[in-house]
TORPA-4810 file (N, C-alpha, C, O; in nm, 3 decimals):
<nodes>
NODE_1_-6.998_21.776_-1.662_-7.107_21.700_-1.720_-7.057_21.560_-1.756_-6.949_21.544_-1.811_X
NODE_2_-7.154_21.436_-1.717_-7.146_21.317_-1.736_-7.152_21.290_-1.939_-7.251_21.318_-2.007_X
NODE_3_-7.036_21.240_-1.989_-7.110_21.186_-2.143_-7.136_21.048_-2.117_-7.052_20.970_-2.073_X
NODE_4_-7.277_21.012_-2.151_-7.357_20.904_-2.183_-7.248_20.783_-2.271_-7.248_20.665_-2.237_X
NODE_5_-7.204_20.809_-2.327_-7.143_20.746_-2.420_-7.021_20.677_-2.356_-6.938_20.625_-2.430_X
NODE_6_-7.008_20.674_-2.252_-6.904_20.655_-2.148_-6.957_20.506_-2.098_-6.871_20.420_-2.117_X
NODE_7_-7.046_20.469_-2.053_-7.145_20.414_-1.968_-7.201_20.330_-2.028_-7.247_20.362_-2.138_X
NODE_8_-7.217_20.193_-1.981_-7.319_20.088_-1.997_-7.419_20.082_-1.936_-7.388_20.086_-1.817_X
NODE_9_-7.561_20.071_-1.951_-7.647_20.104_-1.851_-7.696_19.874_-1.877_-7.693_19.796_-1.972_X
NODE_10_-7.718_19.867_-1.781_-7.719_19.706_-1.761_-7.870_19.720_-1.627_-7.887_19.786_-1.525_X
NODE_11_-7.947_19.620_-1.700_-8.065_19.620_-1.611_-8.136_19.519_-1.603_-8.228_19.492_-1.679_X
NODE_12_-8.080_19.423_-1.463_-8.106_19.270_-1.422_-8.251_19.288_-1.349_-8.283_19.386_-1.282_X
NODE_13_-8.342_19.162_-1.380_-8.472_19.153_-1.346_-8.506_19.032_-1.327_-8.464_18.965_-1.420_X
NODE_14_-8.572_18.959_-1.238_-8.637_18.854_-1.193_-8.789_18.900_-1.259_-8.861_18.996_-1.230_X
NODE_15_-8.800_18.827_-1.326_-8.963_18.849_-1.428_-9.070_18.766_-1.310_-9.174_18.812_-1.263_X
NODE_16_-9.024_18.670_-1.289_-9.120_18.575_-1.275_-9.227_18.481_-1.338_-9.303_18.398_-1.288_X
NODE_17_-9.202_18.530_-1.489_-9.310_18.502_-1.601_-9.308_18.626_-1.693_-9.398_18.709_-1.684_X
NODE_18_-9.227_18.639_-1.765_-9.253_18.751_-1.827_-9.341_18.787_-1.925_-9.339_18.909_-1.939_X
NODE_19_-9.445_18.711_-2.027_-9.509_18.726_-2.104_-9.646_18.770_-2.060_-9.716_18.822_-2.147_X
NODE_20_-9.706_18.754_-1.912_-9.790_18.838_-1.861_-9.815_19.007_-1.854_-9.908_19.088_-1.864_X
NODE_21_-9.640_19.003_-1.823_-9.586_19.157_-1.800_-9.526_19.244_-1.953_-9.472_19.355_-1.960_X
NODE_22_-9.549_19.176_-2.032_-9.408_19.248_-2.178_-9.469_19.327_-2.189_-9.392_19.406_-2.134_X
NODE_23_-9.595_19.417_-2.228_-9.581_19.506_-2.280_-9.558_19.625_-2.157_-9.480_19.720_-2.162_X
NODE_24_-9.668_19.580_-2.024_-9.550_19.717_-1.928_-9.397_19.698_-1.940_-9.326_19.798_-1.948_X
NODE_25_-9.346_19.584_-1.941_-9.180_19.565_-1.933_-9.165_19.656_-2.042_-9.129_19.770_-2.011_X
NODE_26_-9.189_19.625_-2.194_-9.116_19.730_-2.273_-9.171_19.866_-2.251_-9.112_19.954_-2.313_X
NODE_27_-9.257_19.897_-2.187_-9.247_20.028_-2.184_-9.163_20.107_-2.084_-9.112_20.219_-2.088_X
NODE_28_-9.166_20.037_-2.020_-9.060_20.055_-1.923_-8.876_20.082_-1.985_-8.800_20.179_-1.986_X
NODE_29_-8.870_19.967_-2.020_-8.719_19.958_-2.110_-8.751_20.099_-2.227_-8.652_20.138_-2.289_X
NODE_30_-8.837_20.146_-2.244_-8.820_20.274_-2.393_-8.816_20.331_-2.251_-8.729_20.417_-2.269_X
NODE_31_-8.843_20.340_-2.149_-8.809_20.497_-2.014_-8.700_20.500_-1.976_-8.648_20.611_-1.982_X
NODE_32_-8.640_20.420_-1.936_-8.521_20.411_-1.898_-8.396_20.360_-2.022_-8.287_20.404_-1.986_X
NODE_33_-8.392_20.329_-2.074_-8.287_20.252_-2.183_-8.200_20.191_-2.128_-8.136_20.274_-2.064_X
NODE_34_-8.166_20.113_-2.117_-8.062_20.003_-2.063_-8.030_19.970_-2.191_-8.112_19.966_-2.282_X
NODE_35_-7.888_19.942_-2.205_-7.797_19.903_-2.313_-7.786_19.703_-2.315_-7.748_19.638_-2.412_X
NODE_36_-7.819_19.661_-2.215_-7.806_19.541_-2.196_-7.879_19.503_-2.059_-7.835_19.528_-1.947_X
NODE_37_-8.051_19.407_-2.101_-8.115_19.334_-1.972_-8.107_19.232_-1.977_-8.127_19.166_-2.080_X
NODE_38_-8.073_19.181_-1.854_-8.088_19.017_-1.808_-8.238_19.013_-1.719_-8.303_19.084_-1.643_X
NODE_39_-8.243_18.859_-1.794_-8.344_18.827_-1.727_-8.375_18.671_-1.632_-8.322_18.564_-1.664_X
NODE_40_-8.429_18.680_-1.566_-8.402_18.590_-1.486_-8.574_18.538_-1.482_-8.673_18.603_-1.518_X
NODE_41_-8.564_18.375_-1.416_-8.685_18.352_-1.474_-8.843_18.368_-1.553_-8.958_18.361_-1.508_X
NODE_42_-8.798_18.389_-1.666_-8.887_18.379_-1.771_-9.029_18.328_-1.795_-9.128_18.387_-1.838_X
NODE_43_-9.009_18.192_-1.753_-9.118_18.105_-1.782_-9.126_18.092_-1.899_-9.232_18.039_-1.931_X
NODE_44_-9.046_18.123_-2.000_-9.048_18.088_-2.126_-9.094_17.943_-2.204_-9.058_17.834_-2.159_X
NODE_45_-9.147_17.951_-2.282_-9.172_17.763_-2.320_-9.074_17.804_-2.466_-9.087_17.911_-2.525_X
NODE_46_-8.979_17.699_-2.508_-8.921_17.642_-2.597_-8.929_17.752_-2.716_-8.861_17.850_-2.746_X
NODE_47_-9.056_17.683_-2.776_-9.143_17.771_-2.906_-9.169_17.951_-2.851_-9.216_18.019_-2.941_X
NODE_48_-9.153_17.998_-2.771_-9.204_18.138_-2.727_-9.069_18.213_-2.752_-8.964_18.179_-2.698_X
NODE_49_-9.082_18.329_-2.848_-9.006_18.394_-2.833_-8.970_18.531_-2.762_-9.078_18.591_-2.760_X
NODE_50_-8.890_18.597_-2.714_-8.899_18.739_-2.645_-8.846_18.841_-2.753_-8.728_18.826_-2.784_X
NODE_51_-8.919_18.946_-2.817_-8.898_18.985_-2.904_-8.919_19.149_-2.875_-9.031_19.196_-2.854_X
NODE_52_-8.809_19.220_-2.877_-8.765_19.324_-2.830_-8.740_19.409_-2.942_-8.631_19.376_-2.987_X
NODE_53_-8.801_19.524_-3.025_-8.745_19.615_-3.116_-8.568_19.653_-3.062_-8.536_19.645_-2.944_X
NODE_54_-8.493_19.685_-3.144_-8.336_19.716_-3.102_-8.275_19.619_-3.048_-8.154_19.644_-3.043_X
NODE_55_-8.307_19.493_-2.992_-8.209_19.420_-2.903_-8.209_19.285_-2.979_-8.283_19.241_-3.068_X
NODE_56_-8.110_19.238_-2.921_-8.099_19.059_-2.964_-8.089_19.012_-2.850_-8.028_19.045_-2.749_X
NODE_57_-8.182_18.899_-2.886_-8.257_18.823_-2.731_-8.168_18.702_-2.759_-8.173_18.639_-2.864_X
NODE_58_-8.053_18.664_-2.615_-8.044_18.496_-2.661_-8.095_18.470_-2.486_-8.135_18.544_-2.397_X
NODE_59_-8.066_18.305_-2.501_-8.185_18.267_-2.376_-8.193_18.132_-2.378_-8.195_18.059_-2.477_X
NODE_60_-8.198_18.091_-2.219_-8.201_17.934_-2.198_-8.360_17.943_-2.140_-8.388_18.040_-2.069_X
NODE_61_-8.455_17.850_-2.169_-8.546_17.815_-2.118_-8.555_17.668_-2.053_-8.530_17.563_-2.113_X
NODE_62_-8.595_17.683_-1.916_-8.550_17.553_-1.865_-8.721_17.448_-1.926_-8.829_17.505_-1.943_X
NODE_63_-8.703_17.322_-1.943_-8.814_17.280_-1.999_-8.830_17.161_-1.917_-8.921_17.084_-1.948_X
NODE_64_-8.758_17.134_-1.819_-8.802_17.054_-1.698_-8.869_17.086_-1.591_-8.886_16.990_-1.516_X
NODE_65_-8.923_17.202_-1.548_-8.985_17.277_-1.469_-9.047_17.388_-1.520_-9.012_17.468_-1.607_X
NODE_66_-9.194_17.376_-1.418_-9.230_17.515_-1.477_-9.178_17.601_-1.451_-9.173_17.674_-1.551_X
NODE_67_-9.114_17.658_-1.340_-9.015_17.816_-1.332_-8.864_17.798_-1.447_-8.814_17.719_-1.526_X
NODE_68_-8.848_17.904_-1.400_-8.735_17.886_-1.482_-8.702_17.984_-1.587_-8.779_18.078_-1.608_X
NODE_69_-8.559_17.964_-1.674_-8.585_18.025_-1.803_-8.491_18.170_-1.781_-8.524_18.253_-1.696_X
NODE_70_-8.381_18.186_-1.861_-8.338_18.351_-1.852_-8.328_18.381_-2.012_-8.371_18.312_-2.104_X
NODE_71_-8.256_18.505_-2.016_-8.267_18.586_-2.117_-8.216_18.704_-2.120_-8.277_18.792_-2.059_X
NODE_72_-8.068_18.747_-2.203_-8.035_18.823_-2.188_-8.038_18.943_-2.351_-8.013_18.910_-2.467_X
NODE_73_-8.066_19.041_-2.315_-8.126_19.106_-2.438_-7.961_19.206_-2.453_-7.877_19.234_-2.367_X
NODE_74_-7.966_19.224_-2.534_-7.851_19.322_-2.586_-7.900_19.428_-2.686_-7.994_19.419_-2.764_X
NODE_75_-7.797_19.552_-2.664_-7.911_19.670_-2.764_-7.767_19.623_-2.932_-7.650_19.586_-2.930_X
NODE_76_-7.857_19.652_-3.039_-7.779_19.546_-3.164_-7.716_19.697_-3.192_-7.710_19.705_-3.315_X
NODE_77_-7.671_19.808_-3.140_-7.597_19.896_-3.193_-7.464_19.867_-3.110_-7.357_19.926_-3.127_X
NODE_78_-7.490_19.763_-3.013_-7.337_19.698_-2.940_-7.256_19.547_-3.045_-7.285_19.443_-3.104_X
NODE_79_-7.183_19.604_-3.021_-7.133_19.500_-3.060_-7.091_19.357_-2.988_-7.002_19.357_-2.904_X
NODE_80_-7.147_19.260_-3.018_-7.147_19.150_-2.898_-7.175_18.996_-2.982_-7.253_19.000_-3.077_X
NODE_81_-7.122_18.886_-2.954_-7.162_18.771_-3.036_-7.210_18.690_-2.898_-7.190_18.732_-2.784_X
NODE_82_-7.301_18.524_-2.946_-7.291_18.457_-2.845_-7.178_18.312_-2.841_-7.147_18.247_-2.941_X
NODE_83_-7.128_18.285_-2.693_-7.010_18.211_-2.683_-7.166_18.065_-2.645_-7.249_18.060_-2.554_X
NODE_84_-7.145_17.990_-2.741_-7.184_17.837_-2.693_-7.128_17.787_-2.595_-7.008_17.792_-2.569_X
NODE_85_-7.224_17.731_-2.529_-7.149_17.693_-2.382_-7.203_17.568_-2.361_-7.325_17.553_-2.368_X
NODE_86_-7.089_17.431_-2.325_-7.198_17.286_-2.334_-7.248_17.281_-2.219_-7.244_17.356_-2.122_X
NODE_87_-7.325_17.122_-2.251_-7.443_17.114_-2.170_-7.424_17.135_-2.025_-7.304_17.140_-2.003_X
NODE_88_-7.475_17.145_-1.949_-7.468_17.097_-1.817_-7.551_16.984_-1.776_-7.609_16.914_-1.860_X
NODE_89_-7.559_16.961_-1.646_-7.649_16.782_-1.563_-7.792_16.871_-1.559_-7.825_16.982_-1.515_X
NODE_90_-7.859_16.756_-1.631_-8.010_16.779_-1.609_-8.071_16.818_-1.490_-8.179_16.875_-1.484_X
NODE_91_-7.957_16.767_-1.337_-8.007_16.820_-1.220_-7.927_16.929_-1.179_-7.806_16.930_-1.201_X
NODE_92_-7.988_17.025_-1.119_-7.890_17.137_-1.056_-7.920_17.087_-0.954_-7.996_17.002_-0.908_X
NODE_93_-7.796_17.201_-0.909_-7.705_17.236_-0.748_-7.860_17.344_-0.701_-7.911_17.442_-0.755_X
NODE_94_-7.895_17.263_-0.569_-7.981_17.351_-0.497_-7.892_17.492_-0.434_-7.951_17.578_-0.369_X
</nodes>
């Protein structure tokens, strides 16, 4: 037998906009449990927060374009801090 307690369960997603989708998304996340989701464009605006019972949400929202935006949620019974990371060029690498 597999122990759970062994295992990180990690669960990466391209939202596309996620505030259309949150409440199927969290219901989804209480079916499966993932210990740690990334998220990949958001569409987040600035002021919007992603607010997850159990997890701590940190998160770049890009505010030069409308796509954009990630977010990585962590479950807060992990132990984990966030590393500041400086800026980067207002333009990205295609």
């Amino acid at each position: 037998m597999i122990n759970r307690q062994n295992f990180l369960k990690i669960l990466s997603w391209n939202s596309n906009s996620i505030t259309p989708k949150f409440l199927e998304f969290q219901d989804f996340i209480y079916t499966i449990g993932p210990d740690v989701i990334a998220l990949q464009e958001t569409r987040l605006k600035p002021a919007s927060k992603l607010n997850l019972p159990n997890f701590t949400t940190h998160g770049t929202d890009r505010t030069t374009y409308t796509g954009g935006g990630i977010a990585l949620l962590v479950k807060n019974s992990l132990p984990h801090h966030a590393t500041p990371l400086s800026k980067t060029s207002s333009k990205e690498q295609q």
